[in-house]
Every structure is written in structure tokens, then in C-alpha cells.
N, C-alpha and C positions, 0 to 999 in steps of 0.2 A: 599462881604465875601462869600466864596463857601459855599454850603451846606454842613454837617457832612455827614460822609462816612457810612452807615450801620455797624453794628454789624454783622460780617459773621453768617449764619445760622446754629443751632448747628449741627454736623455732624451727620446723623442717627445712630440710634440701630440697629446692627446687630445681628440676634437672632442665636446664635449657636444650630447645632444640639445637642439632647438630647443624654449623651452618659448614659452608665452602664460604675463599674469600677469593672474590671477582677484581681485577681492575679496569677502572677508566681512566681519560684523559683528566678528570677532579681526585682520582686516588684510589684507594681500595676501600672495600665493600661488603661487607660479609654477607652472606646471599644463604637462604632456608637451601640446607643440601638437599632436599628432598625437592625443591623447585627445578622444573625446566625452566623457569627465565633465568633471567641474570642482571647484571649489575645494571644493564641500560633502563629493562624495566622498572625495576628495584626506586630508580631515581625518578622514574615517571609517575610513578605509584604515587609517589612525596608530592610532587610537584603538581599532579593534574587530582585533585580531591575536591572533582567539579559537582558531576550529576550522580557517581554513584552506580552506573551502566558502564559495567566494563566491555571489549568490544564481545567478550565471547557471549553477550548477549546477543548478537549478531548472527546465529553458526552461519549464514550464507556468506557475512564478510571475510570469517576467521576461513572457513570452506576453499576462498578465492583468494587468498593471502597462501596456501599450504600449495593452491594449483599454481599459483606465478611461481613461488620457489621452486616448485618440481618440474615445469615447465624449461625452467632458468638454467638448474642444474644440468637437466638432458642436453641442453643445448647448447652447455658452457664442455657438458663432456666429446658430444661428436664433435666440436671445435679443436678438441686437442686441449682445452685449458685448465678442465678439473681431473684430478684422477680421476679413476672408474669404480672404485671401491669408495670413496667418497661420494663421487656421484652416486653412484646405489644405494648408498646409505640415506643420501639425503631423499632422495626420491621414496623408500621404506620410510620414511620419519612421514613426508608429506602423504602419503598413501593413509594411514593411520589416522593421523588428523584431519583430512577429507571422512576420513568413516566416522570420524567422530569422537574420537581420542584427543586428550589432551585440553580437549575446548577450557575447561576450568583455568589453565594454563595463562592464557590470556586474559589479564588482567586489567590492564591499560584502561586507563576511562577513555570512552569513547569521544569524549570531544577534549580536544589538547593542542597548546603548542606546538608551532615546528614542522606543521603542512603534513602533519601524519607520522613524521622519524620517528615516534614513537611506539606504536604501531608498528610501523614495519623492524625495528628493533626485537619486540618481543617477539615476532616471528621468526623473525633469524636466531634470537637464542634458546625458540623453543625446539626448535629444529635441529637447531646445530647441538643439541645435548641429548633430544632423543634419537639422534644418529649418531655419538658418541657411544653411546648404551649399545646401539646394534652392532656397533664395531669391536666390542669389547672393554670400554672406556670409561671410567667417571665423569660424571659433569661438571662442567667446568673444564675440564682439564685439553684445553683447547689447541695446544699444542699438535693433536692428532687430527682437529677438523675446527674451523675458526667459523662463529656467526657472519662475520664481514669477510675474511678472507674468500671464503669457503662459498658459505649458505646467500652472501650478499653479492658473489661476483659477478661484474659486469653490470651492476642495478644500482637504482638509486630509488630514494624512496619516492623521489618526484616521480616516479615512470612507475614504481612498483604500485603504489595507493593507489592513485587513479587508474590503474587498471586492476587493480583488487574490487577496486569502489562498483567499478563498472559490471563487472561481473557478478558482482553480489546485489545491484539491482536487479542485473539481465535476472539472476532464482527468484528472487523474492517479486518481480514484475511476473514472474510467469505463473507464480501461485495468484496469483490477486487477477489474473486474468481468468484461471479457470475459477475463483468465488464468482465473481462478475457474471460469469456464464452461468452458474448455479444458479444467483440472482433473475438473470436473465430468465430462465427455464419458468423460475416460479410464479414470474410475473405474467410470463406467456400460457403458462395453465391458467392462473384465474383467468386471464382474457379467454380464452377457450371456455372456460365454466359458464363465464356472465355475460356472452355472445348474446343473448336474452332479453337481457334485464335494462329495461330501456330508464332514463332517467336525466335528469337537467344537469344540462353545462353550465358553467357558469364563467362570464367573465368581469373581471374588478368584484369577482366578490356577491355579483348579481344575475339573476336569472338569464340565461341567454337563450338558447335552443337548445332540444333534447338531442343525445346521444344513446349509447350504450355503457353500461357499467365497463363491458370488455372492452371497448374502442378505447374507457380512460385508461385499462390496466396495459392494456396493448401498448401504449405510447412509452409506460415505463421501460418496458420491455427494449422494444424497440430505440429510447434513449442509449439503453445499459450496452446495447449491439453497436452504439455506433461510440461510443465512448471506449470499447473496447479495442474499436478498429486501430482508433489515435494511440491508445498505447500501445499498441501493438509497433505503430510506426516511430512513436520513442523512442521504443526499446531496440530496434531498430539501428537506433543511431551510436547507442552505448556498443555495438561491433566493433569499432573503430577505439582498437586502442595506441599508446601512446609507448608500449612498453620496447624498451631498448634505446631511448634517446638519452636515458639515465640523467645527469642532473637539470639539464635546460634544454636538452632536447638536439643537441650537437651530437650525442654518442659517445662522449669522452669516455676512454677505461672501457668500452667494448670492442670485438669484435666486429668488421664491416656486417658480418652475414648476422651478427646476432641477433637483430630483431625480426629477422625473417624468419630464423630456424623458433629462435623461443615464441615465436608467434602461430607457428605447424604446431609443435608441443602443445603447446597453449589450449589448441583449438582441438587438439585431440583427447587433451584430458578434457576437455570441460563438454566437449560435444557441441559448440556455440562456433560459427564460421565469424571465423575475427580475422579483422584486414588491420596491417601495420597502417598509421597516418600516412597521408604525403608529405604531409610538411610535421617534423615530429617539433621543429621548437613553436609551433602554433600548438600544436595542441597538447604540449605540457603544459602551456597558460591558460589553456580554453576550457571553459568549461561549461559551453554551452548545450552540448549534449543531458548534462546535469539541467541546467534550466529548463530545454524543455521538455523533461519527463515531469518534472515538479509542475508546470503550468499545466500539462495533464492532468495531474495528480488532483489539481485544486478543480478544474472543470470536472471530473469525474465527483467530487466531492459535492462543492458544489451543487450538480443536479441529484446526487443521492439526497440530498439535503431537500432540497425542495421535493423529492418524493414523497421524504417521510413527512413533510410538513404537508403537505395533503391526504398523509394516510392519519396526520393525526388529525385532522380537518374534517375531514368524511366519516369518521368514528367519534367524531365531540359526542358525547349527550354523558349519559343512555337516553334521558329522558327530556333534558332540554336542549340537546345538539341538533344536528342533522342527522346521526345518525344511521348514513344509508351502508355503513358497514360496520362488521363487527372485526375488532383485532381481538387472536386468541389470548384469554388472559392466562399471565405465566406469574403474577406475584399479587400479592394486598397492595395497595397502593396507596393506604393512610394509615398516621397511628392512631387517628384519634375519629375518622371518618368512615364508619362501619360499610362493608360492601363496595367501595372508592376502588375502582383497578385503572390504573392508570397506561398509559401507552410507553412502557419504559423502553421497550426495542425500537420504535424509532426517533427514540430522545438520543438514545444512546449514537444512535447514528448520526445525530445531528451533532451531539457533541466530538464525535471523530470526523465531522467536515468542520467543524471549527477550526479543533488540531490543524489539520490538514491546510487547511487557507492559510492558518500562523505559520507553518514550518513554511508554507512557498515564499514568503515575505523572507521570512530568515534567509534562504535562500538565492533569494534574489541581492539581499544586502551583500550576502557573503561571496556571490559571486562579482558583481559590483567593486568590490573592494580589493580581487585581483591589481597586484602591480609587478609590472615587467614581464619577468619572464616565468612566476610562479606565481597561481595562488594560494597562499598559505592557509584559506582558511576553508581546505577542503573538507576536516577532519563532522564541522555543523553542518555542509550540506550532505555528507553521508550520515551523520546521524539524522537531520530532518527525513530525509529521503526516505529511509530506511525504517523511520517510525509509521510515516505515511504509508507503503506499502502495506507493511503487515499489519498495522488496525483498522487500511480499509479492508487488505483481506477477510479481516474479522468481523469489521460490520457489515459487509457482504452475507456471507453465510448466515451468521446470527438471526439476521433482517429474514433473511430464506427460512430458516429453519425455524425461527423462534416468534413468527408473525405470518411473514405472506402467505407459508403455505396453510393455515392455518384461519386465515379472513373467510367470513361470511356475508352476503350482502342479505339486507333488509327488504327479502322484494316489495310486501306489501304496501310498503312506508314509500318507497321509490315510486310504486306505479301512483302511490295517491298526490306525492309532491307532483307529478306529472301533470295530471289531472287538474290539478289545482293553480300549474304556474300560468302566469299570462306568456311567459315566454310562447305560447304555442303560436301564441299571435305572430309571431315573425315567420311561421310557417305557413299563413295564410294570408301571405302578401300576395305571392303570385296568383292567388285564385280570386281573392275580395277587395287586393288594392290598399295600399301603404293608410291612407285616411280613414277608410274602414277598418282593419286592422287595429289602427293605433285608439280609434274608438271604442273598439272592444276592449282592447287589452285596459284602456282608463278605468270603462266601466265595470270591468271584473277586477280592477282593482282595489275601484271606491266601493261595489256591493258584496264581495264575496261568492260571486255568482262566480262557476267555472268555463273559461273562453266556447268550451266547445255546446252550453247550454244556450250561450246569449246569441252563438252563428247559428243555432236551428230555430232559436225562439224569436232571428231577425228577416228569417228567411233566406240567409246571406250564401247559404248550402245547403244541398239535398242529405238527409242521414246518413244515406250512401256515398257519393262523394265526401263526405266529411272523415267519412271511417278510412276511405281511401287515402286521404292527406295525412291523416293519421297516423297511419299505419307504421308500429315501429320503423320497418325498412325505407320508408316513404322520408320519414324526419332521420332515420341514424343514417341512411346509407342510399340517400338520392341517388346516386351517381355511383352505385354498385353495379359493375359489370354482369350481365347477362348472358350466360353461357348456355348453350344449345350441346346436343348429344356429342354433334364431331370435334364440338370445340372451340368454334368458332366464336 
């Protein structure tokens, strides 16, 4: 007779987390007690399981979100309208979270419903419960300091967003200005390095007149300086916020003075000289400011893009390209093609001007599709915006660090393409005459003879004058100013 079969063993206890229960205007809620948000985000969480980028992926946005509240509260307190002990507390909540506290907190996907309320939700009930904690409090237990009563008075989310939004460009525009510069720098050392190295222009792809290696890196350079100026002037225009008109821009449920005083606050937490609008119901629907930092964004891209499309141009070979520079190799570049290094740094760059031009279209649409007195669908141009700064900040630097500084140019191969193009021929118009000229350049075409043999071997120049015409400075920098001892 077999043995009896055990009684299976009882399944274990699973101890669920401890929640708190929230309500809404849909009902109550049961909310992870251990979270600062609350029932508003909780429902956002459900509803927006979009991209998967919460905003605290953002710190500059969640940064500017923590300064409008703290901003809000000071301004709601010298008003006479919030306690002072509330306001302190909320101002210590927002202190904290500007340092960098709580970011996880923020959960919210970053592109959602509702012109942002969601968003600004999770900010007031991250706030409003790590200011319950300093007070002495549970979270949740709201009775002693409310997300809306409290942390949201006098604000709406239409006035608070876009001037979080704004201000979290203004950081993130200001990092991608100093990569830009870094870019800048390194383009202008090699132009300094390759002042030298003379070598053919080319236009459509075809020989045109010689230059300098430095004259081409120079230009980069020199692009990166004036593309910087524009954003600069951008960003610029993001000063001008909209905060205190609260829902349409009328100021209902504030204070006459409040968007002047939350606007002093504002500008003193953040260090950024911000002027209230003139007309605040124009510019809770405008959002033209937004557009054109984005049309920036994509002309800076853009010409980074055609940089690297000639850094990878001028580097084709090793052996059947042009050649005339070398980019530092930084990986293998085949799996199956022994010694293959490929130009991955300004692939990569190219592929964050593609982003870049796609998110301005996004943007464009969504601003576009404003109506009335809100545009609802600010939540994609802050997230385009915001991707666009900080990957071009990234291919900025990368490209610096990971390539330019790092390029080597080919002189001997450069002085022989020289030597070899007929382009020179366009440099001995003025001395042999357009018709002579263009006979030379045929026939060094059809024979393989070099321009400057067939103008000695037609008599058409003296050795000495030829070497003159020549002369790197004579073809890169005709019309290089001549400077004497005093100056002059």
C-alpha cells in the first residue's frame, strides 16, 4: 500500500504595502503611503501609459515646477492669504526638491491630457505632503495643508505649465549654449592648427579653387558663434511669463498684485529677470515664444548636420576616399570587415539633427492646433523641446570630445590634390586670360599633365611669377589685409 500523499503546504502570506486612502471628485483611492503624490497623480499614472518618460526625467522641468510653487506661496503669504507657517513649509518642501529631492516623485508621463493638469497636480501633492512631514503631519492628511487649497492658490495650471515650461527651457537652453561654445573652441583650434595646409574647395561636389584646411574648419566655427547668438535671442523671449493670469488669463481667484509680487519671487529664486506679459490672456494661448526656440533648435541642427556630413566626406577612404583628414577612431566598425572604422560620432550627430527637425514639425503642429483661449497640447511641445536641447547638448560635446579634437589632416595627400587639380586654372585668369586658362585646364585634363607644367612649358608665365600666383596666401587669402608696425 503506498504511502499517503502530503497535504500541500499552505501557500504563504503575502504582506501588501501599506497604502493611505485619497479622494477625488471620481471617489476614493488608495494611494502607496510611502508616496508623496496622491490620488490626482495615482489617476494620471492609469490614464497617460504613453512614452514611458516620466517628467522627472526632466530635473530642469520638475526644478521649475518646485520654483513657481515657492515663488507662489511667498507671494500668496506677504498678500495676507496663506498662513506663514504653511507658507514656510511649502517654501522647505520646494527648497528640497529644487536640490534634488523627491525627483522619483514625479511620475506623470510626460506627454498627457489636459494642457499639463496633470503635471501640475503631482506637484502640488508632492509638495503639499512633503510640507505636511515638516509640519509635523501624515501624508495625506490634508486637513493641516491642502495640494489646491494651499500649495495651488491663486494658480492654475494654464499659467503655472507654461511658465514652468519656460523656465525649464531658459536651464536646459543655457547648458546647450555652453556645449555649442565647447564645439566652437574645437573647431577654432583646428582652424588655428591647419592655417597651413592649403588644399581644394570644392563646389557641387567639384574642384573649384584652393583654400585652406583652416579657412574650411574656421567656417564651422564661425557657423556654431552665430547660431549661438540666435539662441541666445530665443531664449530671450521665454523671460516673459504668463504666471498669475491663472485660468485664461483674466486673474480670476488672485490677488490684483499677485502676479507682480509672484513674479519678484520668481525671478529671485531662479536668478532669470522675468517680466509679467502685458496682455496676460494673449499670452496664455500664445505660444509663440515656444516656436521660435524650436525653429532655432532645427537651424542649429540642421547646420551641425551638414558639418558632420562633411567631416564625413573629407575623411571617406582610407584608401579610396579623399581622404584629406583623419577622424579619431573610437570603435571597430564591422563585424565581418577586418580594420573597417567607421565615422560613428558624426553619424550620431546626424542622427540628433534628424530628431531635432522631427520634434520642430511636432511642434509646429501642436502649436497650430491651439484654440481659443488655451493651448491644450503644451505637455509634446515641452517634451519635443526639451529632448531637442539636451541631445543636442550631447552631440555638441561628444562631436568636441569624441572627434574634433582629435582630427588630423593628410598634408601630403592635400598638397598633391593641389598640385594635380586644374582648379588652379581659375587662379590664372587674371594673369593668362579666361581662354587661355580654360585651355590649360582641358588639356591637363585630357593628359594628366599638372596646370602649373603646361603654363611654363607654354611660356604663358615666368617660374617666378608662377610661384607668385601660387603662393598659398596669393590663392587662400588674396585679399588678406596688410598690416604694418603701427598698425595701420
Amino acid at each position: 500500500m503506498s504511502a499517503p500523499v502530503p497535504a500541500p503546504a499552505p501557500a504563504p502570506a503575502h504582506d501588501h504595502p501599506p497604502v493611505r486612502t485619497e479622494h477625488d471628485l471620481l471617489g476614493d483611492r488608495d494611494v502607496p503611503a510611502a508616496a508623496y503624490y496622491g490620488v490626482h497623480t495615482l489617476r494620471a499614472v492609469e490614464n497617460f501609459p504613453v512614452t514611458g518618460t516620466p517628467i522627472a526625467a526632466y530635473p530642469d522641468l520638475v526644478v521649475a515646477l518646485a520654483s513657481v510653487k515657492q515663488a507662489a506661496a511667498q507671494a500668496n503669504r506677504d498678500l495676507g492669504l496663506l498662513d506663514g507657517r504653511k507658507a514656510d513649509a511649502i517654501v522647505r518642501a520646494c527648497e528640497e526638491i529644487r536640490a534634488g529631492r523627491l525627483h522619483d516623485q514625479f511620475v506623470v508621463d510626460v506627454i498627457q491630457g489636459g494642457a499639463g493638469t496633470s503635471t501640475n497636480m503631482n506637484a502640488n501633492e508632492v509638495v503639499a505632503n512633503r510640507a505636511l512631514e515638516l509640519l509635523g503631519h501624515d501624508k495625506g492628511d490634508y486637513r493641516h495643508l491642502h495640494p489646491l487649497e494651499d500649495v495651488n492658490a491663486g494658480q492654475s495650471t494654464n499659467d503655472v505649465y507654461p511658465t514652468a515650461v519656460s523656465l525649464s527651457l531658459q536651464l536646459a537652453a543655457g547648458r546647450l549654449l555652453e556645449a555649442m561654445e565647447v564645439l566652437r573652441q574645437a573647431f577654432a583650434a583646428k582652424a588655428e592648427e591647419f592655417t597651413d595646409v592649403l588644399k581644394m574647395g570644392r563646389t557641387q561636389l567639384q574642384d573649384a579653387v584652393p583654400m585652406t584646411l583652416g579657412q574650411e574648419f574656421a567656417t564651422y566655427a564661425v557657423m556654431l558663434a552665430e547660431d549661438r547668438a540666435r539662441l541666445e535671442e530665443a531664449r530671450a523671449l521665454l523671460r516673459e511669463i504668463n504666471l498669475g493670469g491663472t485660468a485664461i488669463g483674466t486673474g480670476l481667484n488672485s490677488h490684483p498684485r499677485y502676479a507682480e509680487v509672484a513674479c519678484a519671487h520668481l525671478g529671485g529664486i531662479t536668478g532669470i529677470p522675468l517680466t509679467v506679459a502685458g496682455d496676460l490672456v494673449e499670452a496664455t494661448q500664445d505660444v509663440g515664444a515656444f516656436v521660435q526656440l524650436s525653429g532655432v533648435l532645427k537651424r542649429i541642427a540642421v547646420k551641425l548636420s551638414k558639418t558632420c556630413n562633411d567631416l564625413r566626406l573629407l575623411s571617406c577612404g582610407p584608401r579610396a576616399g579623399l581622404a584629406e583628414i583623419n577622424l579619431p577612431p573610437v570603435q571597430a566598425g564591422s563585424s565581418i570587415m577586418p580594420g573597417k572604422v567607421n565615422p560613428v560620432i558624426p553619424e550620431v550627430v546626424n542622427q540628433i539633427a534628424f530628431e531635432v527637425i522631427g520634434n520642430d514639425v511636432t511642434v509646429t503642429f501642436a502649436a497650430e492646433a491651439g484654440q481659443l483661449q488655451l493651448n491644450a497640447f503644451e505637455p509634446v511641445i515641452a517634451h519635443s523641446l526639451l529632448k531637442s536641447l539636451t541631445h543636442l547638448r550631447a552631440g555638441c560635446l561628444t562631436l568636441a570630445e569624441r572627434c574634433v579634437n582629435g582630427i588630423t589632416a593628410n598634408r601630403d595627400h592635400l598638397a598633391q590634390l593641389v598640385g594635380e587639380s586644374i582648379g588652379l586654372a581659375t587662379a590664372l585668369n587674371p594673369h593668362i586670360g579666361y581662354e587661355q586658362a580654360t585651355a590649360v585646364a582641358q588639356e591637363a585634363l585630357t593628359t594628366g599633365a599638372s596646370v602649373q607644367d603646361l603654363v611654363l612649358a607654354k611660356g604663358l608665365l615666368t617660374p617666378e611669377r608662377l610661384r607668385q600666383v601660387l603662393h598659398p596666401d596669393s590663392l587662400a587669402r588674396p585679399h588678406a589685409r596688410v598690416t604694418t608696425t603701427n598698425g595701420s
